[in-house]
C-alpha positions in Angstrom: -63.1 19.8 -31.2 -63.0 19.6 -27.7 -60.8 21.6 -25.9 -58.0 19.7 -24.0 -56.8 20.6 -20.6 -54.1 20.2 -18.5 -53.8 20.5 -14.6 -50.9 21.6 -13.2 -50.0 21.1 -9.6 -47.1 20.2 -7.6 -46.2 18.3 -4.3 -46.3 21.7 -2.5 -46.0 25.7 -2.9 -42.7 27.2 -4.2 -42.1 24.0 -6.3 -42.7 25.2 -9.5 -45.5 25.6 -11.1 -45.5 28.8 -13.3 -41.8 27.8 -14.4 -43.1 24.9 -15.6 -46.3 25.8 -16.8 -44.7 28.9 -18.8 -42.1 25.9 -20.3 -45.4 24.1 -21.4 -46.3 27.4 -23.1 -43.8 27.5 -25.1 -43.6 24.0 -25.9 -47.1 23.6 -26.8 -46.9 26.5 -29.3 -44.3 25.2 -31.1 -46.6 22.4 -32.1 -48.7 24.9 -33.9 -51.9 24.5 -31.2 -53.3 27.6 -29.7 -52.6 27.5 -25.7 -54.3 29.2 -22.8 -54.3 29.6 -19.4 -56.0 29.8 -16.3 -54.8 30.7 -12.6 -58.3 29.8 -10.6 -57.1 31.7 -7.6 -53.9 33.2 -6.6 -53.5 34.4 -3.2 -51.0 36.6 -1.6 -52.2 39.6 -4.3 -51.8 42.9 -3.7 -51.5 45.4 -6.5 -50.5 43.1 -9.0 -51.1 39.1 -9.7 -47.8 37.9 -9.9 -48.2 34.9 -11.3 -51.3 35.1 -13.8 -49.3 38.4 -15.1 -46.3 36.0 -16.0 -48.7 33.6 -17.3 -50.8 35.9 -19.4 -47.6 37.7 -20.7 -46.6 34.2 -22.3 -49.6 32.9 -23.6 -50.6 37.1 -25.5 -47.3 36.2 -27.3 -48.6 33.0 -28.9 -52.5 33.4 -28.6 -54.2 36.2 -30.0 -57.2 35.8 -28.6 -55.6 36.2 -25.0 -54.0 39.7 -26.1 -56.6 42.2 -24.9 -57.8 39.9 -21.5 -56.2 41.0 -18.5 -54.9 39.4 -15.4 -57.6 38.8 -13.6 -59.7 38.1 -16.8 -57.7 34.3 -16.4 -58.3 34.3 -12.4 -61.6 33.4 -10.8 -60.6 34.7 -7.2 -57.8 37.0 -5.8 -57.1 37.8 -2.2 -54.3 39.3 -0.4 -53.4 36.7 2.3 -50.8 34.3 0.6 -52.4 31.3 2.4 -54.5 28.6 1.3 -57.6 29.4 -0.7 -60.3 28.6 2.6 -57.7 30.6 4.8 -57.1 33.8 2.7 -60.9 33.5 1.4 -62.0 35.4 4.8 -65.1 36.7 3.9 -66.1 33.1 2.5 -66.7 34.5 -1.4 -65.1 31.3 -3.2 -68.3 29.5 -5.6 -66.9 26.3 -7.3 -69.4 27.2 -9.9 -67.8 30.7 -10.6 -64.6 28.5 -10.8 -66.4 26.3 -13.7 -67.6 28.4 -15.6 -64.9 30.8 -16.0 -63.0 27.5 -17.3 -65.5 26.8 -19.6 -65.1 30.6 -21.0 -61.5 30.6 -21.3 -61.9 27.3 -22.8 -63.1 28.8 -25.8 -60.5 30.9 -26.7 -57.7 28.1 -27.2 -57.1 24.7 -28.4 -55.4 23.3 -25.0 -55.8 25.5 -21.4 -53.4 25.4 -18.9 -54.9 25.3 -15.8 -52.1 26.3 -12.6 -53.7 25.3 -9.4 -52.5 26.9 -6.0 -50.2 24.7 -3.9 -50.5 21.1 -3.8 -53.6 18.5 -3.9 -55.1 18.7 -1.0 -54.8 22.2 -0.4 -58.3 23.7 0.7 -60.9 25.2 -1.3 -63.3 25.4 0.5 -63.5 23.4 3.7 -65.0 20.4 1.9 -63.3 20.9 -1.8 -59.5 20.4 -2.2 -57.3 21.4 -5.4 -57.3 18.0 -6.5 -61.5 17.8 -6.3 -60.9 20.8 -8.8 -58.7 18.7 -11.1 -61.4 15.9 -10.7 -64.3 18.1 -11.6 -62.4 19.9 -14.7 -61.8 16.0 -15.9 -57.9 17.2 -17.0 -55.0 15.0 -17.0 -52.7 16.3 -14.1 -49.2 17.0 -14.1 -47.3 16.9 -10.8 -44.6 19.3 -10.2 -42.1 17.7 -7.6 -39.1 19.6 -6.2 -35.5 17.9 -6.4 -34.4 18.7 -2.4 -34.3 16.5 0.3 -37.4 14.9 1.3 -38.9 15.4 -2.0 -39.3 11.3 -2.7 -41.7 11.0 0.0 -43.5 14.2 -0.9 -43.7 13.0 -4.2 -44.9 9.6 -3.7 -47.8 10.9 -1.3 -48.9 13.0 -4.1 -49.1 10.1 -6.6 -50.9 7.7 -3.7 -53.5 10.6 -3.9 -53.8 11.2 -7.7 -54.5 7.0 -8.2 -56.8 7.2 -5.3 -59.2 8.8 -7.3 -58.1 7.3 -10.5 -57.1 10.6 -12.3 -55.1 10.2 -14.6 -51.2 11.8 -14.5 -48.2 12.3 -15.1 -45.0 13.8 -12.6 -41.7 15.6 -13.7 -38.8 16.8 -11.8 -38.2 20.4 -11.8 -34.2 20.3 -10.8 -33.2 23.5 -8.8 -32.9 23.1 -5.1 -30.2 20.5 -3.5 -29.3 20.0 -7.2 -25.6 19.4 -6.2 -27.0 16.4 -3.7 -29.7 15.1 -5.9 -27.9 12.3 -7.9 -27.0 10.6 -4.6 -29.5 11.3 -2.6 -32.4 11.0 -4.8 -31.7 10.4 -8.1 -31.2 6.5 -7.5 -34.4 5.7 -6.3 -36.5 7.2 -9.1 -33.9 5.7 -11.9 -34.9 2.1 -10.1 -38.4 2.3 -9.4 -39.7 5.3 -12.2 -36.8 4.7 -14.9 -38.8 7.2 -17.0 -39.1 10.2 -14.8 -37.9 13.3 -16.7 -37.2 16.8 -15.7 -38.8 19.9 -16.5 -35.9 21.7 -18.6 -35.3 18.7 -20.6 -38.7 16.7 -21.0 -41.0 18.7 -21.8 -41.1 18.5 -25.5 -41.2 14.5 -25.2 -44.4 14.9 -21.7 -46.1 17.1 -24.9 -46.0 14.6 -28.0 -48.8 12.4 -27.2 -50.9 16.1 -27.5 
């Protein structure tokens, strides 16, 4: 069987993208299929890897075969600058192929990998290959992470425009936690009328999952 995967990103940094992805964890275990993950590159590392730790620590407790790997066993590249990939990638190190192939091994070990890119779509790579070229390349289905403050309906429309510009195919959820109070005035009105299906992270997962 091939192995599915799914492309998390989001309409910007601090969004939240290990929440959610940790909430797809969980959700896609209780369907009985085995899930991994993948954090390509994670910048701003210093001792630890803050978010493939999280990550890893979820997916040990419902895949076996991720119980002896270790955090940077599901990264392909780590640096210390918490910047964009090109920016913190100083001493120009990042190979797309290294990228690849260390999906393609982690692929093997699950039924369904999570892949958690870094930042939103167009976030550089290297200075000719954005996060969404990754998504392209890995051929997932992407799901966009857009935040619930003020602003957020143009961030999240720009990100959509970008995702059907290359006719990847998507899907968008809401994860509810800044301006939350504001939100059904401010925000909440325009998605009901034009996206009367949206969903939120803490109550829509189980439903995004279903067609897995």
């Amino acid at each position: 069987m091939q192995v599915q995967s799914l492309f998390i990103t989001a309409t910007g940094t601090n969004v939240g993208k290990t929440y959610t992805t940790l909430k797809l964890i969980e959700a896609f275990a209780s369907r009985g299929l085995k899930v991994g993950v993948f954090k390509p590159i994670e910048t701003g590392v210093t001792d630890t890897l803050p978010d493939a730790s999280l990550l890893l620590k979820a997916c040990r407790k419902v895949n076996k075969n991720f119980k002896d790997l270790t955090p940077q066993d599901i990264t392909a590249y780590t640096f210390p600058l918490p910047a964009a990939p090109f920016c913190a990638d100083i001493n120009k190190e990042i190979v797309i192929d290294k990228i690849i192939e260390k999906y393609h091994e982690l692929a093997q070990l699950c039924d369904i990998l999570l892949v958690e890119g870094a930042g939103g779509l167009l976030v550089p790579i290297t200075k000719d290959f954005m996060m969404i070229d990754l998504a392209q390349k890995l051929r997932s289905k992407v799901l966009l992470v857009t935040p619930s403050r003020l602003g957020c309906i143009n961030d999240t429309l720009l990100s959509q425009e970008a995702l059907k510009s290359r006719n990847i195919e998507f899907d968008w959820c809401v994860n509810l936690f800044e301006d939350k109070e504001d939100f059904s005035e401010v925000t909440k009105p325009f998605y009901d009328e034009i996206f009367p299906e949206w969903w939120g992270v803490r109550e829509g997962i189980q439903s995004f999952i279903s067609s897995y």
